[in-house]
N, C-alpha and C positions, 0 to 999 in steps of 0.2 A: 148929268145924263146917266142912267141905268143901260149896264151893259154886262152881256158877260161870254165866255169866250172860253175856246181852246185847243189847242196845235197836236202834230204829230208830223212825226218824218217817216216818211213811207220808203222804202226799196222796191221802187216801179218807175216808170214812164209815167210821165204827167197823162197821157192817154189811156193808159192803164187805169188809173185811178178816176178820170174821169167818166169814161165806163163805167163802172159804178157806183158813183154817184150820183148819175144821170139818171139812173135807173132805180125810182121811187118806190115802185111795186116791189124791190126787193128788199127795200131794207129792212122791215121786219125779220129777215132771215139772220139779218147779222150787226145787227143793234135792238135788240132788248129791251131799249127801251121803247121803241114805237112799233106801235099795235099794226096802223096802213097806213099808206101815202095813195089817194086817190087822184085819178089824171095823170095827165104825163107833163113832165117835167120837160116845158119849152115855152122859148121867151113869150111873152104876152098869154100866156094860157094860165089859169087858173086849178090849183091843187088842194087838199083837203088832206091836212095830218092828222092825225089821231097819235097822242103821244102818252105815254103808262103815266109822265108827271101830272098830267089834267084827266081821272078817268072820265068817260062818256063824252069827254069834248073834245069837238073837231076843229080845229083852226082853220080856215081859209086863207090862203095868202094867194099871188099875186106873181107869177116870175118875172121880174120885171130886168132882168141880164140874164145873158147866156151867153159867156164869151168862150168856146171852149178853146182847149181843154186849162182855163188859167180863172173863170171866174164863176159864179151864182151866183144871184142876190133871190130871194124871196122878201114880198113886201105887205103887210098886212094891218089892221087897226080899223079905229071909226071912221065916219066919218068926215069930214071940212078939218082932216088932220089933227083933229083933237087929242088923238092918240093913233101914234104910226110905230110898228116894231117892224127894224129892215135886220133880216138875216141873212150874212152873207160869207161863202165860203171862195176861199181863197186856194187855187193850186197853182205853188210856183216852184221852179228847181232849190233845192235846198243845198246850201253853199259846200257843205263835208257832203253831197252825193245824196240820190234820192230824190224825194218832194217833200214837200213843207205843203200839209194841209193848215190852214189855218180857218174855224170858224169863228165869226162872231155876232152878236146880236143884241142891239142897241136899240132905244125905245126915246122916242121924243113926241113934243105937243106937247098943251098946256094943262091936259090931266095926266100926263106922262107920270109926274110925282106923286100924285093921289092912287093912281092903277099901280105901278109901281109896287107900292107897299104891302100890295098882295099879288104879285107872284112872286113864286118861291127861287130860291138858287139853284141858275139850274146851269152854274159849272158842272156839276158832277154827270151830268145827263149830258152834256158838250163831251164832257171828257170821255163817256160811254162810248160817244157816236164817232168821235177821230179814232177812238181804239180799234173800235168795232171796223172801222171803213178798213184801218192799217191791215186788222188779222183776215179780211177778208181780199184784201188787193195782193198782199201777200205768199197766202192760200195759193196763187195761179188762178181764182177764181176768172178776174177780165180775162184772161187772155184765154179760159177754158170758154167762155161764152155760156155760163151757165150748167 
């Protein structure tokens, strides 16, 4: 199974930081790496990323959790499951104080190995987007509202 992932400990409220994350329209402001997130980010609704690793492509996924302030899932692929990519972020209290963001996103199905082989690693673009979320929850941005 093709996967890949990455944490950060944040100094906020799990609400705090779900705040914004929830809020898709903003990330471009403080992840670098993605261009937009269209739609709103809620269960059963459908969203459109545009991310700098794929240009001119948009991913369509699928919110298919929304447990706040402790879960995400976005679910996306072909399909009769042929190939399914579930991205799913994690806020939990983190044990020395703070939250433990955790993303990760795993790809299965039976072209899963063949698709696979071409997408690129995209730890380093995970690790962007837990930085990114930390130095903006941090900031005071949530609790400023913007």
């Amino acid at each position: 199974m093709l996967a890949f992932e990455a944490s950060s400990t944040i100094n906020a409220t799990p609400s705090a930081v779900w705040a914004v994350l929830v809020d898709g329209a903003d990330w471009p402001s403080w992840d670098s790496g993605v261009e937009a997130v269209d739609g709103t980010i809620a269960e059963g609704h459908k969203i459109r990323i545009r991310s700098k690793v794929a240009p001119g492509r948009t991913f369509p996924v699928k919110v298919t959790t929304l447990r706040a302030p402790s879960q995400l899932v976005f679910t996306g692929g072909m399909p009769l499951g042929l190939f399914t990519g579930e991205r799913t972020y994690s806020v939990t209290e983190a044990p020395t104080g703070g939250v433990l963001v955790h993303m990760r996103e795993q790809y299965t199905g039976p072209l899963a190995g063949s698709i696979g082989k071409s997408i690129p690693d995209l730890n380093p673009s995970f690790r962007q987007f837990v930085d990114g979320l930390k130095a903006r929850v941090e900031s005071g941005h949530a609790e400023l509202g913007h």
